[in-house]
C-alpha positions in Angstrom: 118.4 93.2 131.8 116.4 94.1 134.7 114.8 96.8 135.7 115.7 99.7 138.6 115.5 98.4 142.3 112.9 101.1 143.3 112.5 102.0 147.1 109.2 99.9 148.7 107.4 103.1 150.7 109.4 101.9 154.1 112.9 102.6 152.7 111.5 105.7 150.4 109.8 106.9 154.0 113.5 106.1 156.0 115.6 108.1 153.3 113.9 111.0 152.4 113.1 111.7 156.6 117.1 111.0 156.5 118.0 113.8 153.3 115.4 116.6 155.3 116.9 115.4 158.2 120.7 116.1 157.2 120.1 119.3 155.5 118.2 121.0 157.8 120.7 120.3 160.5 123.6 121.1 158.5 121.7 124.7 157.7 120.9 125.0 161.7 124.2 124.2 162.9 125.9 126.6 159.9 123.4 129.3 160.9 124.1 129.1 164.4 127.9 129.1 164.0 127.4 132.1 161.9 126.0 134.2 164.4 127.7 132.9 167.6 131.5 133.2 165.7 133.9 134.8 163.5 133.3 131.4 161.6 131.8 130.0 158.6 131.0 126.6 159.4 132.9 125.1 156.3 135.9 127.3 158.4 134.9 125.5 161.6 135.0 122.0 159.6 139.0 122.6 157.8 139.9 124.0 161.5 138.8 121.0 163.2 140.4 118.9 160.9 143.6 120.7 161.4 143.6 121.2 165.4 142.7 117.3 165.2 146.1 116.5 163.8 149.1 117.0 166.7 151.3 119.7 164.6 147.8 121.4 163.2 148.4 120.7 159.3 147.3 118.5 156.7 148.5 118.0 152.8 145.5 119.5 151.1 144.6 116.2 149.2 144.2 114.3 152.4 141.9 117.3 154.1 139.9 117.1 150.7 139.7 113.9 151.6 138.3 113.7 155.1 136.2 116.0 154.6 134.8 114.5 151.3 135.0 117.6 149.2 136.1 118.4 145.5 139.8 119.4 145.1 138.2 123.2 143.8 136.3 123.1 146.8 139.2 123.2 149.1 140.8 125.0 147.6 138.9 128.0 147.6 137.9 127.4 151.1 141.5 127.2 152.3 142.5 130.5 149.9 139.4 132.6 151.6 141.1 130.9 155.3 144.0 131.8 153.9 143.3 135.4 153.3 141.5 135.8 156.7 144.7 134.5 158.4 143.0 131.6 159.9 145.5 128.7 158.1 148.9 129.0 156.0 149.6 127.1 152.9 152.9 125.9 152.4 154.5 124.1 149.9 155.6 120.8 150.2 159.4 119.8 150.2 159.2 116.2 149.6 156.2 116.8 147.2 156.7 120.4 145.0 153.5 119.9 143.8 151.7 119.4 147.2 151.1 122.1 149.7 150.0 121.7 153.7 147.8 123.9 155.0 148.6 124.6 158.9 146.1 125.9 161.2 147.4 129.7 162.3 147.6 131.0 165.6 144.3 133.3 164.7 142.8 130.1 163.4 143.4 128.3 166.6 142.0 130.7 168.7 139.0 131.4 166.6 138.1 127.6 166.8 138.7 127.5 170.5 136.1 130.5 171.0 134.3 129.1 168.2 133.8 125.2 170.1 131.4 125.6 172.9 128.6 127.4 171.2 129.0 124.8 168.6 128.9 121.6 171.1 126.1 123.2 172.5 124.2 123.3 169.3 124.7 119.8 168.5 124.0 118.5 171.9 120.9 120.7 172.1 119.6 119.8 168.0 120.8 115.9 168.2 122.6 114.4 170.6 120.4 115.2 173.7 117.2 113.9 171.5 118.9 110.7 170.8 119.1 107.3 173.8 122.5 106.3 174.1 121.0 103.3 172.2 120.3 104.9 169.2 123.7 107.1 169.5 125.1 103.0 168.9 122.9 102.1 166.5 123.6 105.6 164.6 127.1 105.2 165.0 127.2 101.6 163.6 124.9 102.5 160.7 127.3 105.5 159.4 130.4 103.6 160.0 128.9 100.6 157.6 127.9 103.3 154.9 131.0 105.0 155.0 133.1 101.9 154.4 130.9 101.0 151.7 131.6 104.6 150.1 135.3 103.7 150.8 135.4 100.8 149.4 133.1 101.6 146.2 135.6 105.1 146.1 138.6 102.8 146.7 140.1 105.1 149.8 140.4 104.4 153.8 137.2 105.3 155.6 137.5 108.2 158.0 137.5 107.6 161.6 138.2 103.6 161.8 
């Protein structure tokens, strides 16, 4: 039996600057939502999720699912939403043990209000000090990781 496969100093260099990288972004862009909206940002991600589907609602499972959270997770997120009156949850009439969650009129408009601070952010922290070459070459990269996650998690890939 062999031994682990450790990282030579190049790949350990590439994917620790990549884990600082993606945490300290996701803590900017959360901070800055914060303070520029009536949002959390794990609001901002269900609510984009929902106002990306045409009749604004999703079963739970599959809004688990794109966003790659833990079935608790959701569902505290979307019982604090709930509560706030951003979405509803409804039981499913096909499914009585599923529910949907639509995205609320409150919800929709918070999101709206919520949007171009947000673009702004992420243009201004990432996409503005990327070439449109490495936009590609990010964009290909993440779409081959997240079918491998897909595949090795046996679900469809978001985005395809």
């Amino acid at each position: 039996m062999s031994g682990p496969r450790w990282l030579d100093d190049e790949q350990q260099r590439t994917w620790r600057l990549f884990q600082v990288m993606q945490v300290r972004l996701g803590a900017r862009l959360a901070n800055d939502m914060s303070s520029h909206s009536e949002l959390s940002y794990q609001d901002y991600l269900v609510l984009v999720a929902l106002t990306d589907q045409p009749d604004g609602r999703m079963r739970v499972f599959e809004l688990a699912r794109d966003l790659g959270w833990e079935k608790s997770r959701i569902s505290h997120q979307v019982a604090r939403m709930t509560q706030r009156g951003l979405v509803q949850k409804v039981r499913c009439g096909a499914d009585r043990r599923g529910a949907t969650v639509c995205v609320s009129a409150l919800g929709r408009a918070r999101i709206e209000a919520a949007a171009p601070s947000h673009v702004d952010a992420v243009r201004r922290l990432f996409v503005d000090r990327l070439s449109a070459a490495e936009l590609e070459c990010l964009a290909e990269i993440s779409a081959t990781v997240l079918r491998a996650l897909s595949e090795d998690e046996g679900c469809c890939p978001p985005g395809r």
